[in-house]
C-alpha positions as CSV (number, residue, x, y, z in Angstrom):
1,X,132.4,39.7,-42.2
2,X,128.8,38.9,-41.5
3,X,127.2,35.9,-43.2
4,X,123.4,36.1,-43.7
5,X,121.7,33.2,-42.8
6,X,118.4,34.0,-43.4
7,X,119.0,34.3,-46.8
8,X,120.1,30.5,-46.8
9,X,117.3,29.6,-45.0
10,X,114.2,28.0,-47.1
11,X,110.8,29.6,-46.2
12,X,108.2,27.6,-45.3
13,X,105.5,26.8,-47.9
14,X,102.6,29.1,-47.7
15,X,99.7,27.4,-46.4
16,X,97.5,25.8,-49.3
17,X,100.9,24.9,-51.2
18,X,102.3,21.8,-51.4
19,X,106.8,21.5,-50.9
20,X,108.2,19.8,-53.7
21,X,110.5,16.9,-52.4
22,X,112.2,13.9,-53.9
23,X,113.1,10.4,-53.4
24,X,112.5,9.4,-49.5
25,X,111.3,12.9,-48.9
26,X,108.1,12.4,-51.4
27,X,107.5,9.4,-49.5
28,X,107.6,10.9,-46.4
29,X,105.3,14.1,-47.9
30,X,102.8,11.7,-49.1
31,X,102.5,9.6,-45.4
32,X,102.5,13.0,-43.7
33,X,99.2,13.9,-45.8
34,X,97.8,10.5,-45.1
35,X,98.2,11.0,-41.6
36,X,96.7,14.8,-41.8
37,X,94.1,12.9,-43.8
38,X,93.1,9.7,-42.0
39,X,89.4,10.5,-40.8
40,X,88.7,11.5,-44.7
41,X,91.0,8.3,-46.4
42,X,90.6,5.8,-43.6
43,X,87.5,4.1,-44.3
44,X,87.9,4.2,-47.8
45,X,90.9,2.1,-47.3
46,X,89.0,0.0,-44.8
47,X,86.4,-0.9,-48.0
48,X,88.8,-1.4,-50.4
49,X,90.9,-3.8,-47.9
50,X,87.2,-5.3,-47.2
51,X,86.7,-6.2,-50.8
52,X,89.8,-7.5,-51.7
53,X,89.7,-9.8,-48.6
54,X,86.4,-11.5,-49.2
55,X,86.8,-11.3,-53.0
56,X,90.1,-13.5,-52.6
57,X,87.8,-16.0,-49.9
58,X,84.7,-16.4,-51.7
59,X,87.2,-17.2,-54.8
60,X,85.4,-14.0,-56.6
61,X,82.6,-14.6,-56.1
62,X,81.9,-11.1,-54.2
63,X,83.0,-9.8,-57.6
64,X,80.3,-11.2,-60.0
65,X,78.1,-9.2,-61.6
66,X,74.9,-10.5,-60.3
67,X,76.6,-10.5,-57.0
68,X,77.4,-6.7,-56.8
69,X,74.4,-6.0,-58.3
70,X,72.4,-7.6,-56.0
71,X,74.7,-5.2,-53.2
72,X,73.4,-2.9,-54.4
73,X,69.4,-4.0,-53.9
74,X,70.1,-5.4,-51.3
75,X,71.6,-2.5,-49.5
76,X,69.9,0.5,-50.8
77,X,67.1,1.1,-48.1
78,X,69.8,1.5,-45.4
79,X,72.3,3.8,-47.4
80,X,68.9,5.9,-47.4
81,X,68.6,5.9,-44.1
82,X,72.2,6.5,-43.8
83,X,72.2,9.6,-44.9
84,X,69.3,10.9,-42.9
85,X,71.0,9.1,-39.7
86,X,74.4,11.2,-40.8
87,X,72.5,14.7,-40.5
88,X,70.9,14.0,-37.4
89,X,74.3,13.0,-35.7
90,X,76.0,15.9,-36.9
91,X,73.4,17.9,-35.6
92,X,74.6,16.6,-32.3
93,X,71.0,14.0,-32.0
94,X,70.2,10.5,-32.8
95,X,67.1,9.0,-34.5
96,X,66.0,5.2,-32.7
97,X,62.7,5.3,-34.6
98,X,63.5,5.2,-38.2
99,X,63.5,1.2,-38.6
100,X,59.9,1.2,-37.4
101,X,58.9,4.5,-39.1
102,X,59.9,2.2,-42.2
103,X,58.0,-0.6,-41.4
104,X,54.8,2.1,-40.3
105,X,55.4,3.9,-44.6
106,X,55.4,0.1,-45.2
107,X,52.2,-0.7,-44.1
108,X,50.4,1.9,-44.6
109,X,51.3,2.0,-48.3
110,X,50.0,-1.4,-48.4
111,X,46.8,-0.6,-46.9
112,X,46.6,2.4,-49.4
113,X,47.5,0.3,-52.5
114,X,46.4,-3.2,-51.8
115,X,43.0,-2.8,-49.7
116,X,41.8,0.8,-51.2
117,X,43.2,0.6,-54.6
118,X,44.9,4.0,-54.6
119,X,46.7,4.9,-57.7
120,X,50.5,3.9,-56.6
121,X,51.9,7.7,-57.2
122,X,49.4,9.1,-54.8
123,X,49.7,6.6,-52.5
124,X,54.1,7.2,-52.7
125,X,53.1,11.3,-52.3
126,X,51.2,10.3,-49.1
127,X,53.5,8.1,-47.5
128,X,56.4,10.9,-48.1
129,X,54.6,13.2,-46.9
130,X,53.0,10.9,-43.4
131,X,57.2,10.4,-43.4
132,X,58.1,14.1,-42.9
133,X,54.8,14.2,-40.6
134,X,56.2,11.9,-38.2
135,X,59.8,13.3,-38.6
136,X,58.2,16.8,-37.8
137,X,55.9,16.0,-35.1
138,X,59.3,14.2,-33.3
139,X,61.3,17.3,-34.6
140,X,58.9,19.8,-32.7
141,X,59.1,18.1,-29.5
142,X,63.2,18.0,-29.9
143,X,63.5,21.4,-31.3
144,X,61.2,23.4,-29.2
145,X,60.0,21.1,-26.3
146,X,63.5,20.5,-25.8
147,X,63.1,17.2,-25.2
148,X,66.3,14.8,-26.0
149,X,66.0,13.5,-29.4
150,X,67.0,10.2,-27.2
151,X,63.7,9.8,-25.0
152,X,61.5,11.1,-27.9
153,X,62.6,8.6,-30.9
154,X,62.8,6.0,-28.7
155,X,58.9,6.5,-27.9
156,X,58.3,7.2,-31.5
157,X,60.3,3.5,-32.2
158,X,57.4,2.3,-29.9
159,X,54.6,4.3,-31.3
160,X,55.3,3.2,-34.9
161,X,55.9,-0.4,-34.6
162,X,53.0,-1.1,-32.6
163,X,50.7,1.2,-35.4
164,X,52.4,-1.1,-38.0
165,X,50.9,-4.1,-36.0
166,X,47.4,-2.4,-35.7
167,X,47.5,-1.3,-39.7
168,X,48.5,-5.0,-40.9
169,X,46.5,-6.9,-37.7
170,X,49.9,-9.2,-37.7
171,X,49.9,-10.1,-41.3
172,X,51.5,-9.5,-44.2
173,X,49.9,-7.7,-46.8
174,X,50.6,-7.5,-50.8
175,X,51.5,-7.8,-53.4
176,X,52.5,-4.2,-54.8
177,X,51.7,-2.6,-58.6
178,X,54.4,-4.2,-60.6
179,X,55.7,-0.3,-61.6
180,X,56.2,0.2,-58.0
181,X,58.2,-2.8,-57.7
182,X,60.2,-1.6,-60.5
183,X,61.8,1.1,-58.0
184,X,63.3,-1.3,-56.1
185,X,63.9,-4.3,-58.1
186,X,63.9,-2.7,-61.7
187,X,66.9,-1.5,-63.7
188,X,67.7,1.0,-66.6
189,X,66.5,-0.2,-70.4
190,X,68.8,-1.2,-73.2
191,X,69.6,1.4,-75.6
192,X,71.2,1.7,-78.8
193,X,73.4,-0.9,-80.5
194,X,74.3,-4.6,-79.3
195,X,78.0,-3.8,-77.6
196,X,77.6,-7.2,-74.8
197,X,77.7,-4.1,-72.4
198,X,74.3,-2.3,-71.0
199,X,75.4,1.4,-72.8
200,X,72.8,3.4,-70.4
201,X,75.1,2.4,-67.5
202,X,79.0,2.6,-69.5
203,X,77.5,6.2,-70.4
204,X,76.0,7.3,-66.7
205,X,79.6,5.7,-65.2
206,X,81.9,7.8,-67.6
207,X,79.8,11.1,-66.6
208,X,80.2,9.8,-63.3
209,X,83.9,9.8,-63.7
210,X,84.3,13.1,-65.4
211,X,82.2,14.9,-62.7
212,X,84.2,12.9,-59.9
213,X,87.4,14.4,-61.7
214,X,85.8,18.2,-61.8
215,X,84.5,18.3,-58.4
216,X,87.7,17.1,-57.0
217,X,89.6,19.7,-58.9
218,X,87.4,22.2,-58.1
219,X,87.4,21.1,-54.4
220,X,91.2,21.8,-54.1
221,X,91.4,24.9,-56.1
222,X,88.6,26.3,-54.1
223,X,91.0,25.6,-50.8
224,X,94.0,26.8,-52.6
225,X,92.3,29.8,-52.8
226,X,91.4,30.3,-49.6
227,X,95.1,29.6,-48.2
228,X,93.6,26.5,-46.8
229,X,95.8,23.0,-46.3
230,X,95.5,20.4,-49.3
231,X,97.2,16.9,-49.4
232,X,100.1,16.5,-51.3
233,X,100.0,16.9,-55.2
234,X,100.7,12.9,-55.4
235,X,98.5,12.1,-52.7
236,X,96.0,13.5,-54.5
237,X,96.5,11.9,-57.9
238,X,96.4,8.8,-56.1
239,X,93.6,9.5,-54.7
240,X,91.8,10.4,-58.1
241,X,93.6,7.6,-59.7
242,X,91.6,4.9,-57.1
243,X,88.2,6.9,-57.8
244,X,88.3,6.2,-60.8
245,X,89.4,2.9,-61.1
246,X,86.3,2.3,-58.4
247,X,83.7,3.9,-60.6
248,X,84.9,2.2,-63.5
249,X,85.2,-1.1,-62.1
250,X,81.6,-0.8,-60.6
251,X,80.5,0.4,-64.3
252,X,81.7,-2.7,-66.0
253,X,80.8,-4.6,-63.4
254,X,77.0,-3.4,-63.7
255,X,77.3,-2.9,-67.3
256,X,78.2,-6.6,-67.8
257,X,74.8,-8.2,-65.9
258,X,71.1,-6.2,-66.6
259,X,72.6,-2.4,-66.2
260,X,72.4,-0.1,-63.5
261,X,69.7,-0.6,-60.5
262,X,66.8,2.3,-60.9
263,X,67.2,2.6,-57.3
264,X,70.9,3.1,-57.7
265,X,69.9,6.3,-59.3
266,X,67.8,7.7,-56.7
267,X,70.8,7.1,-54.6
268,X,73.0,9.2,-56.9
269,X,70.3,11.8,-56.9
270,X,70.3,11.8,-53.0
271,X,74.3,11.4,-52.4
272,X,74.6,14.7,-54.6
273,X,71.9,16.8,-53.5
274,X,72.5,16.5,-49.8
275,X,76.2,16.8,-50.3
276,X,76.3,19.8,-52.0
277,X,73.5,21.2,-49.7
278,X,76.5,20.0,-46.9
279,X,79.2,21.5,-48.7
280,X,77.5,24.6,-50.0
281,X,74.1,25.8,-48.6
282,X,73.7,27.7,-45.9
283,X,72.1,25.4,-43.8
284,X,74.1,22.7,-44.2
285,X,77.0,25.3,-42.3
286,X,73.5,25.4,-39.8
287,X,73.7,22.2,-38.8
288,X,77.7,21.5,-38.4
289,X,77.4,24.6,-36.6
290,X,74.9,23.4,-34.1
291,X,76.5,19.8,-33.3
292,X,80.2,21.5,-33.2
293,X,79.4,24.4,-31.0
294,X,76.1,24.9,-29.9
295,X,76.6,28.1,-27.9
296,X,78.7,29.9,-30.7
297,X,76.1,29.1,-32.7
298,X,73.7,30.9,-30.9
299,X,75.7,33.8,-30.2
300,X,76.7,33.8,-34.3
301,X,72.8,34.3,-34.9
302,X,72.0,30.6,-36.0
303,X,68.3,29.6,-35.6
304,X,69.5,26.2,-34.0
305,X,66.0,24.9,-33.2
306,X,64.6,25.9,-36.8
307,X,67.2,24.1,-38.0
308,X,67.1,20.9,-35.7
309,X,63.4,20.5,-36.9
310,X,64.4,20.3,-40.5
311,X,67.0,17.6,-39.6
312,X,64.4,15.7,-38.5
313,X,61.6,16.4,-41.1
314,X,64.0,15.2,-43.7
315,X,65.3,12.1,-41.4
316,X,60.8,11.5,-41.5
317,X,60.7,11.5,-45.6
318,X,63.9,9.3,-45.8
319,X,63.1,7.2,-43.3
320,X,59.2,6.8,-45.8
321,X,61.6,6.6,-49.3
322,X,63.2,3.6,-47.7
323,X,60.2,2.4,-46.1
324,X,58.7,2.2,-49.9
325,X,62.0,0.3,-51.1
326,X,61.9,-2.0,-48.9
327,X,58.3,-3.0,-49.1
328,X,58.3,-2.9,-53.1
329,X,61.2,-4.9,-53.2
330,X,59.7,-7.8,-50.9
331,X,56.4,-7.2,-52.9
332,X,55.0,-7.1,-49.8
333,X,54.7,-5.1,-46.3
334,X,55.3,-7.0,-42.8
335,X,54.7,-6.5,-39.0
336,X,58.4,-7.5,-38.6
337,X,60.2,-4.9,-41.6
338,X,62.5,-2.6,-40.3
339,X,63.9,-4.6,-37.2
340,X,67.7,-3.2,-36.3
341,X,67.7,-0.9,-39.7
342,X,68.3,2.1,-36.9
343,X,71.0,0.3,-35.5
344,X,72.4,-0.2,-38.8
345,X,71.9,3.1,-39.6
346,X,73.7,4.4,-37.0
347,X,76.5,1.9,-37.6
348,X,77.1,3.0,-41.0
349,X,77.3,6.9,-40.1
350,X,79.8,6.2,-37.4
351,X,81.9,3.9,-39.2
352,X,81.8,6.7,-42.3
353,X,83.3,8.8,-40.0
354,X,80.6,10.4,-38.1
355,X,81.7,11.6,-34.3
356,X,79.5,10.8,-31.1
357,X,80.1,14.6,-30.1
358,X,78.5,16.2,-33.5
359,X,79.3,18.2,-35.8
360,X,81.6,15.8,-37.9
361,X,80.8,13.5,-40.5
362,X,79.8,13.7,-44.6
363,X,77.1,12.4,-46.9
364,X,79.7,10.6,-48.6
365,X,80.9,8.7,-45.7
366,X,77.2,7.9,-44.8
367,X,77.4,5.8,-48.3
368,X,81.1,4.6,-47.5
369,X,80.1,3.2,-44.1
370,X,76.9,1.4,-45.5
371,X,78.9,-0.2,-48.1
372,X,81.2,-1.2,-45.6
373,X,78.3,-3.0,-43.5
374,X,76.9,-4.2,-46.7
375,X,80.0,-5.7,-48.2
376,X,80.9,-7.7,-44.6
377,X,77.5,-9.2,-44.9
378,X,77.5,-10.3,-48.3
379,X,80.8,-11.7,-48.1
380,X,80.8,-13.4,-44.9
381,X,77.2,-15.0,-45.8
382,X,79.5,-16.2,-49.7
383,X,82.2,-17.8,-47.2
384,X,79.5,-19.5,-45.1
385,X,80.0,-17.5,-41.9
386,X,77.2,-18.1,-39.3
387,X,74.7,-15.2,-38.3
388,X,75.9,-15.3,-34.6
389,X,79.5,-14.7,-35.9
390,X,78.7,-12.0,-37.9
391,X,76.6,-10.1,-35.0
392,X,79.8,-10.2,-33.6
393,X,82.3,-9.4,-36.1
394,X,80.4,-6.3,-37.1
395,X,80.0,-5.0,-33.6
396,X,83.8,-5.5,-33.4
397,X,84.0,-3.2,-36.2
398,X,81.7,-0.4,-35.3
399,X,83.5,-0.5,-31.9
400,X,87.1,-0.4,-33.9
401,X,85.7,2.5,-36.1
402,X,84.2,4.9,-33.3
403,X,87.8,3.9,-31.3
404,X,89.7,5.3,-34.1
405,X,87.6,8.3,-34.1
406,X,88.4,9.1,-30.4
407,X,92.4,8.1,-30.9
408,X,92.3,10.7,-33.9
409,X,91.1,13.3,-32.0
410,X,93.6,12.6,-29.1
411,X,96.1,12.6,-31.9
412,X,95.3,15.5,-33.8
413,X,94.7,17.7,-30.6
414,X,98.3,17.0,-28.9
C-alpha cells in the first residue's frame, strides 16, 4: 500500500502571501522580513535609536518644542538639496556644485532685492529659473558632451563661488523683505478656538497620518497584486504602528510651540511630488533605469541623456529653492553660504540608502538621511560635543552607512 506524501506535504506560500505561523515561528517570520527588509527599515531604526540616545543625554532637551522646531529651520535647506543629490546619484552621477550654486541664488537674490529694489516674487521667479540655468547648462555638458558629471560640477563648484565673491565684492549683503523671510523663518497662523494646541498643525498631522495609512495599504496591495514579495502581516503593522506614533509625536510636538514651520510645508510638497514622480511616472522608471543598467536601458528604448539633463535641471532649481532659504533665514546673503552643503548633501543620500553604483535609493530616504545628520548635530552640540569631534563622528557614520550598503549587497547576492 502506497502512502502519498505529497499530499502531506504543505505547499509553499505563493509569492506576495504571507505563511501564518505561531509562537517562535512568528518571531522568526517577522526577523526573516527584517532581514529581507534592512536597506528599506535600517536607517529608520538608525534615527529612532539616534533620538532616543541624545534625548536620554541632553536630559530631553532634544525633545522640546522649540528644539525640534528649530530642526526643522535649521535643517530644511539641506533636506532640499537632499533630494536633488538623491536623483542625481541614482542616475548613476554626482553634483559637487550645489553648496556654491546656493550661495551664487544667494547673492544674486540679494543684489536683485536689496540694491535694485525688485519686487521679492520676481526676484524668487529669477533666481529659480538662473537655478535650472546653471543646472542645465552643467546638464548639457554631462548629457550630451559626455563629460563626467565629476569634472564638470566640480568646475561649476569653482565657477559659482568665485561669481558669488564678484556679485557681493566680499560682503555681505541685506537684509531681505520681511515676507520673504517669512519662508524660512515663518510658521502657519492660529485658527479657530483657544485648545493650548496650534489646530492648523493637529489638523495637517492627522491628514498626515491618514494618508501615511492609505498609501501604505495601497502600496502592499498594489504588490500583492502583482505576485510580488511583501513583509510579514505583523512586520507591517509594526511598521505602521511606529509611523504613526512618529507623525503624531512630531504633531504635538510642533503643535505645542508656534505651529508648523511654512518651510516645513514646502518640504511636504516636495517629499510627495518627487516620490510619487519616483514611484509612479515614467521618468522616474528613466532614471533608476539609467543608474542600474545603462546599456539595457539603451537597448529598452530609454532616452538616457534626455533624461540625465532633467536630473540635473531639477538638481539647478533645488539647489536655487535652498539657496533662497538659507539666505532669508540669515536675513542676509554671504561670500561664505553654502560651504560643505554638497558634502552634506551627499551624506544624507547615502546614509538614506542611496548606493555609489546608481540606481538605488528613495526620496524618502533622502529626508531620513538628512534627519539623521541633522539630529547628530543638534544633539551633540545640546551635550556640549566639540566641532572637531563631531567632523569626526559623522564621517564615522557616513563611512558605517555606505559599508552596510556594500555588506547588503554581498549578503543579499550570495
Amino acid at each position: 500500500m502506497s502512502t502519498d506524501v505529497t499530499a502531506k506535504t504543505p505547499a509553499p506560500a505563493p509569492p506576495g502571501k504571507e505563511g501564518s505561523a505561531s509562537g517562535g515561528g512568528l518571531l522568526q517570520l517577522m526577523l526573516d522580513g527584517m532581514r529581507r527588509n534592512m536597506r528599506q527599515y535600517g536607517m529608520l531604526m538608525a534615527l529612532g535609536l539616534i533620538v532616543v540616545l541624545f534625548a536620554v543625554w541632553s536630559d530631553g532637551d532634544l525633545l522640546l518644542p522649540r528644539n525640534v522646531s528649530n530642526l526643522v529651520l535649521q535643517n530644511s535647506y539641506i533636506l532640499i538639496l537632499a533630494i536633488g543629490m538623491m536623483l542625481v546619484i541614482i542616475a548613476g552621477h554626482i553634483d559637487l556644485s550645489v553648496g556654491s550654486l546656493t550661495a551664487f541664488v544667494g547673492a544674486t537674490a540679494a543684489v536683485l532685492m536689496v540694491n535694485h529694489d525688485l519686487a521679492w516674487p520676481v526676484a524668487v521667479i529669477l533666481c529659480l529659473a538662473i537655478g535650472a540655468a546653471a543646472g542645465a547648462v552643467q546638464g548639457f555638458f554631462i548629457a550630451y558632451l559626455g563629460i563626467p558629471s565629476f569634472i564638470v560640477t566640480l568646475a561649476g563648484m569653482l565657477l559659482f563661488r568665485g561669481l558669488t565673491e564678484i556679485f557681493l565684492k566680499g560682503q555681505t549683503l541685506g537684509p531681505f523683505p520681511k515676507d520673504l523671510q517669512k519662508i524660512a523663518n515663518g510658521f502657519l497662523p492660529e485658527v479657530g478656538p483657544n485648545t493650548n494646541y496650534h489646530n492648523l498643525t493637529l489638523l495637517l498631522g492627522f491628514a498626515l497620518i491618514a494618508f501615511v495609512v492609505y498609501q501604505e495599504v495601497r502600496d502592499r496591495k498594489r504588490q500583492q497584486e502583482f505576485a510580488l514579495e511583501v513583509p510579514p502581516l505583523n512586520l507591517f503593522l509594526l511598521k505602521l504602528v511606529a509611523l504613526i506614533a512618529a507623525v503624531l509625536v512630531v504633531t504635538l510636538l510642533l503643535a505645542s510651540y508656534k505651529g508648523a514651520p511654512i518651510v516645513l510645508l514646502i518640504l511636504g510638497v516636495l517629499v510627495v511630488g518627487f516620490g510619487y514622480l519616483m514611484r509612479n511616472a515614467i521618468i522616474g522608471r528613466h532614471i533608476y533605469a539609467i543608474g542600474g543598467n545603462l546599456p539595457a536601458a539603451k537597448l529598452s528604448g530609454v532616452k538616457d541623456k534626455k533624461v540625465t539633463f532633467l536630473v540635473f535641471l531639477n538638481m539647478g532649481m533645488l539647489a536655487a529653492l535652498a539657496g533662497l532659504v538659507f539666505a532669508a533665514r540669515f536675513n542676509a546673503a554671504s561670500p561664505k553660504a553654502g560651504l560643505n552643503f554638497e558634502l552634506e548633501a551627499i551624506a544624507a543620500s547615502f546614509i538614506g540608502g542611496a548606493s555609489m553604483s546608481g540606481g538605488v535609493g528613495t526620496v524618502l530616504g533622502a529626508i531620513i538621511g538628512g534627519l539623521v545628520l541633522g539630529v547628530l548635530n543638534n544633539g551633540m552640540n545640546l551635550v556640549g560635543i566639540g566641532t572637531d569631534w563631531q567632523q569626526v563622528i559623522k564621517g564615522a557614520v557616513l563611512l558605517a552607512a555606505v559599508g552596510f550598503d556594500v555588506w547588503n549587497k554581498r549578503r543579499v547576492g550570495s
